[in-house]
Every structure is written in C-alpha cells, then in structure tokens.
C-alpha positions as CSV (number, residue, x, y, z in Angstrom):
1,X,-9.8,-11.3,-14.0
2,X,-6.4,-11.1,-16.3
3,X,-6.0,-7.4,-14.8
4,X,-6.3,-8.9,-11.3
5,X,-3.9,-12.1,-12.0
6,X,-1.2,-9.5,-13.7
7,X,-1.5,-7.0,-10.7
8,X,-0.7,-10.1,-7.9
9,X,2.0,-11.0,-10.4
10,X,3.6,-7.9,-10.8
11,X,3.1,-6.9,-7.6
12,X,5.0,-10.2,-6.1
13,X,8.1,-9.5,-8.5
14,X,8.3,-5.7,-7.6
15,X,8.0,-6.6,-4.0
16,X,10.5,-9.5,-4.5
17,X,8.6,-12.1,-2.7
18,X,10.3,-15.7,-2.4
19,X,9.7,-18.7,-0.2
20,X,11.7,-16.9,2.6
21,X,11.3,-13.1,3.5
22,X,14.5,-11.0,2.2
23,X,14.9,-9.9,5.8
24,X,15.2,-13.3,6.7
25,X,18.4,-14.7,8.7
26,X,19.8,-18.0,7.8
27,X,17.3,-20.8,7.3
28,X,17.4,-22.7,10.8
29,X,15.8,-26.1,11.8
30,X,12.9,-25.6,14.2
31,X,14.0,-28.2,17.4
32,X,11.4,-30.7,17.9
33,X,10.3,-29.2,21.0
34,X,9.6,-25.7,19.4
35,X,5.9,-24.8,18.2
36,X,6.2,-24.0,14.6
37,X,3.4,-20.8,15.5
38,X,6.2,-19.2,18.1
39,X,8.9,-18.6,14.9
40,X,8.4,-15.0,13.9
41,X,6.7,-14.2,10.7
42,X,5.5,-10.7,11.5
43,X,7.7,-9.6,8.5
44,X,6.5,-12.1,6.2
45,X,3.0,-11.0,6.9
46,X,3.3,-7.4,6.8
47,X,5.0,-8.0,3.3
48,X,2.0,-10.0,2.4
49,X,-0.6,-7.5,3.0
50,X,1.4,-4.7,1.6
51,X,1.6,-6.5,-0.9
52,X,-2.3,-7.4,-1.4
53,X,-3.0,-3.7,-0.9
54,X,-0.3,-3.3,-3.7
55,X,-2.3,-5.8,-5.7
56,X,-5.7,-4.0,-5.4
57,X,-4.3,-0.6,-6.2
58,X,-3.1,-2.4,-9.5
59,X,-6.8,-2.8,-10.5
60,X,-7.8,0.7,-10.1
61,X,-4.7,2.7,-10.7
62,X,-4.0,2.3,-14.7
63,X,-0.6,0.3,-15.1
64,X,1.5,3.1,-16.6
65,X,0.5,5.5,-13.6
66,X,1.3,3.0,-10.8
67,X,5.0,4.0,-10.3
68,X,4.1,7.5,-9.7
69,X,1.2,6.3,-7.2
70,X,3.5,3.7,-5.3
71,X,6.1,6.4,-4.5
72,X,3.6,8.9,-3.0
73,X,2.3,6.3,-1.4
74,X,5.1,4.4,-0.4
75,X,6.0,7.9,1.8
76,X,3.0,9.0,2.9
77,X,1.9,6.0,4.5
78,X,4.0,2.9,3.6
79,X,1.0,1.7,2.2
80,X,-1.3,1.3,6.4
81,X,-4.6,1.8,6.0
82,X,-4.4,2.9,9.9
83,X,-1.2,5.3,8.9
84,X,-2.4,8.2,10.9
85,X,-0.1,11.8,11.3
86,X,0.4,12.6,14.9
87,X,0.7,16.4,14.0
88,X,-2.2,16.8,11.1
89,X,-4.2,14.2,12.0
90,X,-4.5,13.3,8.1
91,X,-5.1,9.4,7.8
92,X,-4.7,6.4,5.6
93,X,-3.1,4.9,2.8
94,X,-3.6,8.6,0.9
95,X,-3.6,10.1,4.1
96,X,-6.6,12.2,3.8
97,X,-7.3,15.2,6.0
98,X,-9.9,16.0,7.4
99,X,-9.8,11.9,6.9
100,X,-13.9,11.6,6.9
101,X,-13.3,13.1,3.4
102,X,-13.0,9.3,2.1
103,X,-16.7,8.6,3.3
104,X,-17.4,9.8,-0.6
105,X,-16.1,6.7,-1.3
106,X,-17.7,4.2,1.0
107,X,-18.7,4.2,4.6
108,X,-16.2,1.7,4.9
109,X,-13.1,4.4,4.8
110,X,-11.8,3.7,8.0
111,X,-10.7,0.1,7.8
112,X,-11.3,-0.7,3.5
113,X,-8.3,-0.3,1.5
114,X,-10.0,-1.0,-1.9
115,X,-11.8,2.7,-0.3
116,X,-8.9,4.2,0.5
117,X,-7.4,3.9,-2.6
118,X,-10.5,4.4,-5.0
119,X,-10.4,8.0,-3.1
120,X,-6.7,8.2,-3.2
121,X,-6.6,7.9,-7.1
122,X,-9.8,10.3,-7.5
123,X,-8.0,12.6,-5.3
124,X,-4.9,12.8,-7.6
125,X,-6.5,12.6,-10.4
126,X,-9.1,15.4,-9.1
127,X,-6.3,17.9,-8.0
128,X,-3.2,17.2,-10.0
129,X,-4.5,15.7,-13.4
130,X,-2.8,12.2,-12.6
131,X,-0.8,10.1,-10.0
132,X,2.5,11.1,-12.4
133,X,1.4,14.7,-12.1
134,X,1.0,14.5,-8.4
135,X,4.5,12.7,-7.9
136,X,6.1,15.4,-10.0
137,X,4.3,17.9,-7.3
138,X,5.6,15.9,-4.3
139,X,8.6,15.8,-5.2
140,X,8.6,19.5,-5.3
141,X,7.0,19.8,-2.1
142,X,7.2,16.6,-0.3
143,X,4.0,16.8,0.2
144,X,0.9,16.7,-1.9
C-alpha cells in the first residue's frame, strides 16, 4: 500500500498536476446559463489517466528503473493502451507486435493496462536486461 500511495504521489508531481490543467487558459467564470458539463476537460482527463497508468507502472516497474521505462514509453505510445502503428500494426502501451503476444500476460491485453505493462516490463527485462538497458538501446535505434 506505501508503494502504491508513493507511486500516485510521485506520479502527480512528475506530471505536475494542480487544481487547473497546465494547458489551461485563464480561469473564466462559467455564465449562469452555461452547463458546468459543456466546459472542456478532455485535457484534464487525459492527464488523469496517463497519469493512473503512470501510477500503476510505479508498482511493477522498480523505482530506480522507471525513468528509463517512462521515456520508451512516453515515445512509443504516449502511454494509450489502444496506441496502435498504422504501418507495423504493433499495439499498446509497449507496443507489442504481433500484439496477441501480451495474451501471456492475461487475456485481458487488449483493453488492461496493469497487462500491458506487466508484459512491457518482462519484455525489457527479457530482451535487454532492464528498462535502463533498453532505453540506452532506443536511443541507439529509436526503436526497441
């Protein structure tokens, strides 16, 4: 539970989230005839669940590895679980290809991110030795 409550915490810092999105424009009153549900909070959201992902990969991926894993991450698939390559077909957070490779992982692979990642991690770990080891190939590469 203390790993959990650290990775939301860390996670919120490294993402920088406040009250208002950082995207935000100046803070505006709402008129009284405007629904509070029609002001855009797409952003706000989409930070959220990146974020949530971010906090879940904090609980597999060991703390002094995360960087490493964020930035592969972070360009691969800006952390979608749907992120899907239009030329390789790879898909996902780790963007697997052939994707169904996940399905070691849970039957779930499609839509789970806690899947996704478990494999992700496995994968680098599996191929490169670590997530660091895998970013220091990627950055050779640009792929990995």
């Amino acid at each position: 539970m203390k790993r959990l409550v650290l990775a939301i915490a860390v996670t919120a810092c490294a993402l920088g989230i406040t009250a208002t999105p950082a995207t935000a424009g100046p803070v505006t009153a709402i008129p009284d005839d405007q629904n509070i549900a029609a002001v855009p909070v797409a952003g706000l959201a989409l930070t959220l669940v990146r974020g949530s992902i971010k906090a879940m990969a904090l609980t597999i991926v060991p703390l002094h590895q995360f960087p490493a894993f964020d930035n592969i991450i972070t360009r691969e698939s800006g952390w979608d679980v749907f992120a899907t390559n239009p030329t390789s077909g790879a898909y996902g957070i780790g963007q697997a290809l052939p994707p169904d490779k996940m399905r070691t992982h849970g039957l779930d692979w499609r839509f789970n991110p806690l899947t996704q990642i478990r494999w992700t991690y496995d994968y680098m770990v599996d191929r490169y030795g670590s997530p660091q080891a895998a970013w220091e190939f990627w950055q050779q590469n640009h792929w990995y």
